[in-house]
N, CA, C and O atoms as a DFTB+ gen file, in Angstrom:
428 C
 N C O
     1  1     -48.723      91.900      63.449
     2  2     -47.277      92.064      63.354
     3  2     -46.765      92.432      64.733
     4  3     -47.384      93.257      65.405
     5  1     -45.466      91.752      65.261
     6  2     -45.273      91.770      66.301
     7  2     -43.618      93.334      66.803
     8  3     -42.734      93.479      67.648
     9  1     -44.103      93.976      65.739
    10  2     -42.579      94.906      65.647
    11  2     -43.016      96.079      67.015
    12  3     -44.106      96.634      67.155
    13  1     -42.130      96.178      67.663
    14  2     -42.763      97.099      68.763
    15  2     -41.766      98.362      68.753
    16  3     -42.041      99.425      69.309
    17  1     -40.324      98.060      67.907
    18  2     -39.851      99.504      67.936
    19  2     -39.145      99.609      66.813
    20  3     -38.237      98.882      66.410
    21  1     -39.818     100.963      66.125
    22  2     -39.385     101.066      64.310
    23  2     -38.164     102.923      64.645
    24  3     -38.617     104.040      64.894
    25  1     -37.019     102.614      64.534
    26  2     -36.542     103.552      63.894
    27  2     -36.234     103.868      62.413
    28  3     -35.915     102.932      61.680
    29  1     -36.316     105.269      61.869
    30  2     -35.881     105.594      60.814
    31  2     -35.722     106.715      60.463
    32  3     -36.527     107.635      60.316
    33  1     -34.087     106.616      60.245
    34  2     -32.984     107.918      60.600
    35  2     -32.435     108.095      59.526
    36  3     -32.402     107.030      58.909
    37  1     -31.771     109.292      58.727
    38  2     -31.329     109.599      58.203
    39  2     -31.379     109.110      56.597
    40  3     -30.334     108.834      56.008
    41  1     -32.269     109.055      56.153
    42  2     -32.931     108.834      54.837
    43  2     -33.717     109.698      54.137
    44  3     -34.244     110.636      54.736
    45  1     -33.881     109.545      52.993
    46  2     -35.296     110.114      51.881
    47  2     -36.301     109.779      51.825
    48  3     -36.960     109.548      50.811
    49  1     -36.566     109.702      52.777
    50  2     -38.027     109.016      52.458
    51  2     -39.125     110.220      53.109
    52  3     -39.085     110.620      54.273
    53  1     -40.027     110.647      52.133
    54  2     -40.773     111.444      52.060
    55  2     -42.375     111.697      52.527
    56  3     -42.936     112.750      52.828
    57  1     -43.074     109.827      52.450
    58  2     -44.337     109.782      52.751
    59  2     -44.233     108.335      53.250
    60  3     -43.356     107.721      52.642
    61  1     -44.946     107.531      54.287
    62  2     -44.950     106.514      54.467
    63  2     -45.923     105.971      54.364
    64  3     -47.014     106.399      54.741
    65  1     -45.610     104.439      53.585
    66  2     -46.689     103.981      53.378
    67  2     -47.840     103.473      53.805
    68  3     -47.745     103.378      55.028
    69  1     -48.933     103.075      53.423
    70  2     -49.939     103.033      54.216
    71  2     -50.037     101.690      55.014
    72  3     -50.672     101.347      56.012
    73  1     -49.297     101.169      54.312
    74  2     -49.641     100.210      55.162
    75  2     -48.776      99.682      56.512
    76  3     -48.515      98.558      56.941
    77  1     -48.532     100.740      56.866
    78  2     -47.624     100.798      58.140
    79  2     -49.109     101.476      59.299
    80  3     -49.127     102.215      60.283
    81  1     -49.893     100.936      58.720
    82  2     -50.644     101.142      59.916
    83  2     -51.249     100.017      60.726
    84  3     -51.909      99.915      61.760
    85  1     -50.809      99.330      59.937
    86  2     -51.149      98.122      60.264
    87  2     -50.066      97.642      61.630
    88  3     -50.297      96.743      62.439
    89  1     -48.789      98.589      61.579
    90  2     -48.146      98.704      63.286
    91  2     -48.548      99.367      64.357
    92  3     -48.027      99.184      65.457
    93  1     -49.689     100.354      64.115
    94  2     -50.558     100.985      64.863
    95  2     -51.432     100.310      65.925
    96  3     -52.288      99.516      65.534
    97  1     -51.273     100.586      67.404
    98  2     -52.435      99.573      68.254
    99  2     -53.390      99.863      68.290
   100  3     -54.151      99.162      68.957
   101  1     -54.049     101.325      67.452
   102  2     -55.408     101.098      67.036
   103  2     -56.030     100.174      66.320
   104  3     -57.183      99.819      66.569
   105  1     -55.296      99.686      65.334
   106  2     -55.450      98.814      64.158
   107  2     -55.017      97.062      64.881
   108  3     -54.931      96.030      64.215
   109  1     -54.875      97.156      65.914
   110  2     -54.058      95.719      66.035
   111  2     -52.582      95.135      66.284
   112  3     -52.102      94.016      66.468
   113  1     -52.000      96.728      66.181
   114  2     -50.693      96.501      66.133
   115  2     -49.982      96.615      67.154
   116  3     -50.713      96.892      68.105
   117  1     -48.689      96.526      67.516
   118  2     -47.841      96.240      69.105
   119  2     -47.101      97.875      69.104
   120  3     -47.073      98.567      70.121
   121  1     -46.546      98.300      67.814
   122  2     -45.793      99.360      67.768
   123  2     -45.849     100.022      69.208
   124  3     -46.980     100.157      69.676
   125  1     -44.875     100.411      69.899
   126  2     -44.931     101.228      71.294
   127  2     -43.593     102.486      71.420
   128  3     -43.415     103.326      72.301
   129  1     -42.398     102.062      69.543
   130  2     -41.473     103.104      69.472
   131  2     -41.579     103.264      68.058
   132  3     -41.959     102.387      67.281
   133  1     -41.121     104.772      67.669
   134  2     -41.305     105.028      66.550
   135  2     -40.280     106.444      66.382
   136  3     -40.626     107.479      66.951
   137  1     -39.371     106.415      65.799
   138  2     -38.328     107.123      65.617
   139  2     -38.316     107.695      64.548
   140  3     -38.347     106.946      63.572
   141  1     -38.270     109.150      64.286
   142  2     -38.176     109.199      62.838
   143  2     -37.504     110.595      63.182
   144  3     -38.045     111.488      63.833
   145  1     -36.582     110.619      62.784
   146  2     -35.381     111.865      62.127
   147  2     -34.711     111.710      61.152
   148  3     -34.563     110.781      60.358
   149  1     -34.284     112.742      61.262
   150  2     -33.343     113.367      59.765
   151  2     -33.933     113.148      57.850
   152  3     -33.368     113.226      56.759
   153  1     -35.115     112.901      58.252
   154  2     -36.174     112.563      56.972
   155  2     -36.584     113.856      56.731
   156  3     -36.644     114.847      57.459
   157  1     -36.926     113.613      55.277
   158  2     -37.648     114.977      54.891
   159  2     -38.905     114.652      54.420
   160  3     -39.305     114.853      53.273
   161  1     -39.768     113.937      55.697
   162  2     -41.385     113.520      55.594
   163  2     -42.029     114.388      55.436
   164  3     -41.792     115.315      56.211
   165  1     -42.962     114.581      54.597
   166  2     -43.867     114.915      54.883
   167  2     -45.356     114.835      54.809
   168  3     -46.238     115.686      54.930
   169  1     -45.370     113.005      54.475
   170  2     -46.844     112.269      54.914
   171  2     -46.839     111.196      55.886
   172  3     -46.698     110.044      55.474
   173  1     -46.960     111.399      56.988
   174  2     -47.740     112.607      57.953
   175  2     -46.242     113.455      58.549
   176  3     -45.238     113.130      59.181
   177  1     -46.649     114.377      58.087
   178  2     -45.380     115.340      58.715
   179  2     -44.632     115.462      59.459
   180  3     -45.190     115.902      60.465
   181  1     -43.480     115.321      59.638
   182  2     -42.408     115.066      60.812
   183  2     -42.709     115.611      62.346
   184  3     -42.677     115.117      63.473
   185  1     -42.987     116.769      61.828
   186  2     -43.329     117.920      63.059
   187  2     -44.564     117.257      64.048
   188  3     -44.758     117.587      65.218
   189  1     -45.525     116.011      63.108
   190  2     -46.975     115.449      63.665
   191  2     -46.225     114.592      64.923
   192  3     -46.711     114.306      66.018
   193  1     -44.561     114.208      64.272
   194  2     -44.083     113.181      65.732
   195  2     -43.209     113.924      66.719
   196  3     -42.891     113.488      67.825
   197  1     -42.877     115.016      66.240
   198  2     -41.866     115.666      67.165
   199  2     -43.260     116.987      68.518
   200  3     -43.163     117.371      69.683
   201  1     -44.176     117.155      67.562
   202  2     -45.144     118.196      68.916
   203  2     -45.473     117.208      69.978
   204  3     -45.979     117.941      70.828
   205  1     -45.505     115.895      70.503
   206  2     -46.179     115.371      71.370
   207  2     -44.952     114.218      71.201
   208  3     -44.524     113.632      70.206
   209  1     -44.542     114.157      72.793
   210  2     -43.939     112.952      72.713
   211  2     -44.272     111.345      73.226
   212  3     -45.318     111.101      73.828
   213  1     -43.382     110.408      72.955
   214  2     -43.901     109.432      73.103
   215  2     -45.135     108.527      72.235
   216  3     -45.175     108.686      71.015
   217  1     -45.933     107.771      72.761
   218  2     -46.607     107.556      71.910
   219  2     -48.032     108.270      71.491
   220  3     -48.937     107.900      70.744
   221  1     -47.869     109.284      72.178
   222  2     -48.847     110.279      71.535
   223  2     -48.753     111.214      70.350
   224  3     -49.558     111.685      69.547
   225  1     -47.343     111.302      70.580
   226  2     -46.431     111.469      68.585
   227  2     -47.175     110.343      67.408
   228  3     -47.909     110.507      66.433
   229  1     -46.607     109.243      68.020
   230  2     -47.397     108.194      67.212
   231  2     -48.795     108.131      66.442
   232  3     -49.196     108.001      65.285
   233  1     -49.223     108.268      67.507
   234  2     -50.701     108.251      67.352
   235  2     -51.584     109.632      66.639
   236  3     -52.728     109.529      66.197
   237  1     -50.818     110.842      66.645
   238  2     -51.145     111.867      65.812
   239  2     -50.699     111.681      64.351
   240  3     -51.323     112.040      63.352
   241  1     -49.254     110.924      64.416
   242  2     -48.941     110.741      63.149
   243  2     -49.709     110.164      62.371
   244  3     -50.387     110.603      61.442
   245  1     -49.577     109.088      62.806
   246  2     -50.845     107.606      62.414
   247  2     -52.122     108.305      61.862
   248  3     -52.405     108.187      60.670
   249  1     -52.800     108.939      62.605
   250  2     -54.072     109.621      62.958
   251  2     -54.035     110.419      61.150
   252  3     -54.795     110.239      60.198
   253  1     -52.951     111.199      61.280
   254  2     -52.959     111.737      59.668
   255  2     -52.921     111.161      58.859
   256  3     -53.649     111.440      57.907
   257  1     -51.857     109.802      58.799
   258  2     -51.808     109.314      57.720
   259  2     -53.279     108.749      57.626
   260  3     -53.937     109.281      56.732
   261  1     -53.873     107.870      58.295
   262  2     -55.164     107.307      57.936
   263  2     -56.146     108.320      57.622
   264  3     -57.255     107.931      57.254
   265  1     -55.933     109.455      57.701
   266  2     -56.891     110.655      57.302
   267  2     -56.334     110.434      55.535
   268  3     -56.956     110.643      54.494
   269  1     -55.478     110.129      55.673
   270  2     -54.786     111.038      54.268
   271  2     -55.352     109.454      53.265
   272  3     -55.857     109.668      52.162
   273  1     -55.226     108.115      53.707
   274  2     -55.617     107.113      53.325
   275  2     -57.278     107.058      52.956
   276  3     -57.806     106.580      51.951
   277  1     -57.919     107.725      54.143
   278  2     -59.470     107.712      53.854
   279  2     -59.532     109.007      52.605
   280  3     -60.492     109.072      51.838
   281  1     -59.099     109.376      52.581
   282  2     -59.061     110.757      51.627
   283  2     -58.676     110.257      50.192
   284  3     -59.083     110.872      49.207
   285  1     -58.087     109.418      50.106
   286  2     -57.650     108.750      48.584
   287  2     -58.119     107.827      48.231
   288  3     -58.156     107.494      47.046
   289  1     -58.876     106.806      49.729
   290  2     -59.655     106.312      49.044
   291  2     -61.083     106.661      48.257
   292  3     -61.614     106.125      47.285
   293  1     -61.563     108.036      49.276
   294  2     -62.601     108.322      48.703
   295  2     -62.603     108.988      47.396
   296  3     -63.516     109.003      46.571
   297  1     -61.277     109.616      47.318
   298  2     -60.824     110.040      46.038
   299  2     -61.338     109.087      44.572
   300  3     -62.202     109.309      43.724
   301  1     -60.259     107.848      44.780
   302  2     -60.363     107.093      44.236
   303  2     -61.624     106.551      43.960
   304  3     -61.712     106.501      42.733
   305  1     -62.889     106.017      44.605
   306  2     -63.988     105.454      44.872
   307  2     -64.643     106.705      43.505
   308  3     -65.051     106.273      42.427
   309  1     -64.624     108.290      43.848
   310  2     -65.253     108.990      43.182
   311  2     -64.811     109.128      41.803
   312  3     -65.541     109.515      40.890
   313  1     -63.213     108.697      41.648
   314  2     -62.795     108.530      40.153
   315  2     -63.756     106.930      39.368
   316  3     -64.428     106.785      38.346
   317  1     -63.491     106.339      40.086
   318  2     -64.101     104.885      39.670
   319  2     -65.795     105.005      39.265
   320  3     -66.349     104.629      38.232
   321  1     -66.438     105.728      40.583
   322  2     -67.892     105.783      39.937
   323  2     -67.877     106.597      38.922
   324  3     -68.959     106.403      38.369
   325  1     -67.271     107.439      38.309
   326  2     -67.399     108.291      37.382
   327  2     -67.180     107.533      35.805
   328  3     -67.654     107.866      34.719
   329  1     -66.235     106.349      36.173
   330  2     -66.294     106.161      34.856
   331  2     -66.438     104.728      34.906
   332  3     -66.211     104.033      33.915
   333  1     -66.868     104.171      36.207
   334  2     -67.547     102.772      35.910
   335  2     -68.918     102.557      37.262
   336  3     -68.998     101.513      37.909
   337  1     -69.430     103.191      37.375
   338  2     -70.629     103.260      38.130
   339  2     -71.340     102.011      38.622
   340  3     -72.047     102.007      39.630
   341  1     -71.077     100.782      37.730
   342  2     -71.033      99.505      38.139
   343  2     -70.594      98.736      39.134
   344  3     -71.016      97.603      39.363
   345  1     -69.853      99.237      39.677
   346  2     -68.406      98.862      40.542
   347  2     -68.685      99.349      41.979
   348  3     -68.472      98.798      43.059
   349  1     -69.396     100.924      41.572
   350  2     -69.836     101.279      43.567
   351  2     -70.791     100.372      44.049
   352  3     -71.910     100.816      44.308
   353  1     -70.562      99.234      44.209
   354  2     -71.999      98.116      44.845
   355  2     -70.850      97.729      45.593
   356  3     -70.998      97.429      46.778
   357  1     -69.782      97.698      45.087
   358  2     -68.213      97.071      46.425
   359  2     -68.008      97.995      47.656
   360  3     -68.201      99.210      47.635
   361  1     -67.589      97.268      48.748
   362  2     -66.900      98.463      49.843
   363  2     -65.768      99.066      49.232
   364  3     -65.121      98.374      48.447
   365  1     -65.421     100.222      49.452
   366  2     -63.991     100.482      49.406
   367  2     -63.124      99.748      49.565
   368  3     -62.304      99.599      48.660
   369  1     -63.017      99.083      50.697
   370  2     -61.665      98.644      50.606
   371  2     -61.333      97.274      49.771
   372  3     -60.301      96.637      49.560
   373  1     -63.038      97.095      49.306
   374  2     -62.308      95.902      47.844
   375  2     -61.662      96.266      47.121
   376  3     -61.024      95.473      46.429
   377  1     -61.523      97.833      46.938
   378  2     -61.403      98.423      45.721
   379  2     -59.878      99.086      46.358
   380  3     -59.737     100.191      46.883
   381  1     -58.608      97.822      46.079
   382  2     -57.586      98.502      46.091
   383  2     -57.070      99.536      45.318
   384  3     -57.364      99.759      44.144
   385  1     -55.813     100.541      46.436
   386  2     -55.412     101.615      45.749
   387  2     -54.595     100.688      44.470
   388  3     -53.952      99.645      44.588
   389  1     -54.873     101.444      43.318
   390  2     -53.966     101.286      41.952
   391  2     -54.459      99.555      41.620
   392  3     -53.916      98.707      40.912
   393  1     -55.322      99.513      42.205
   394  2     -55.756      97.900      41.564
   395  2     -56.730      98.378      40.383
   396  3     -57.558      99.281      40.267
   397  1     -56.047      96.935      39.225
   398  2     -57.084      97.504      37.867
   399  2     -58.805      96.889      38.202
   400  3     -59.072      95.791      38.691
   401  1     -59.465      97.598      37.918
   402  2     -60.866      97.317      38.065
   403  2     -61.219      95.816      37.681
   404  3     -62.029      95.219      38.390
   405  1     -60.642      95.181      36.584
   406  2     -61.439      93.993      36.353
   407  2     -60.559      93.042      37.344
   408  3     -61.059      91.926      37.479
   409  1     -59.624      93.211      37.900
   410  2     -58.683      92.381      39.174
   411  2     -60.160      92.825      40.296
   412  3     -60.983      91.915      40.388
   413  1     -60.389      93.750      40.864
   414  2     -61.958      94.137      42.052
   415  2     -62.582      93.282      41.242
   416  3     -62.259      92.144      41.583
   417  1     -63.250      93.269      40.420
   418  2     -64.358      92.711      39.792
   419  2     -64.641      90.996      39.947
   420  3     -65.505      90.142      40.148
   421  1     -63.104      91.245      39.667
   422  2     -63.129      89.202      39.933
   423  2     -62.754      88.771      38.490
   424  3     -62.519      87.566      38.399
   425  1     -62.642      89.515      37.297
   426  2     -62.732      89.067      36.272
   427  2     -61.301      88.577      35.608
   428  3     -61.282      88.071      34.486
């Protein structure tokens, strides 16, 4: 994705989604602005873009959210083996968030 400067001002929006990491140039992405005020975030926490500026804001932010992503997935992974133990032979990331198991499965 070629977006290199994301503002977002004065809204509700509370957690962002994950897949906005995919604007991240760790991941591949161009992102080089990233604006975020007057939100009442707090996944990855507002304060993660306002202590460091520039794109080192970014990159702490980012940094949490993909913490917070590996964290649900493993979440998730440990709900799934628990009640289908069949299924941990997949990587994680076959195993989309909120995807029904027999959609992973192939079935």
């Amino acid at each position: 994705i070629d977006l290199t400067k994301l503002r977002i001002t004065s809204n509700q929006i509370k957690a962002l989604p994950f897949s906005i990491l995919k604007l991240w140039k760790k991941k591949g992405g161009k992102l080089e602005e990233f604006l975020v005020d007057r939100n009442p975030l707090q996944m990855p926490s507002i304060t993660a873009f306002e202590m460091e500026a520039g794109s080192k804001g970014v990159d702490r932010a980012f940094h949490l959210l993909e913490e917070e992503y590996d964290a649900q997935m493993l979440n998730e992974r440990k709900m799934l083996e628990a009640a289908q133990p069949e299924l941990m032979d997949k990587p994680a990331e076959a195993l989309a968030l909120g995807a029904p198991p027999t959609a992973v499965a192939g079935q």
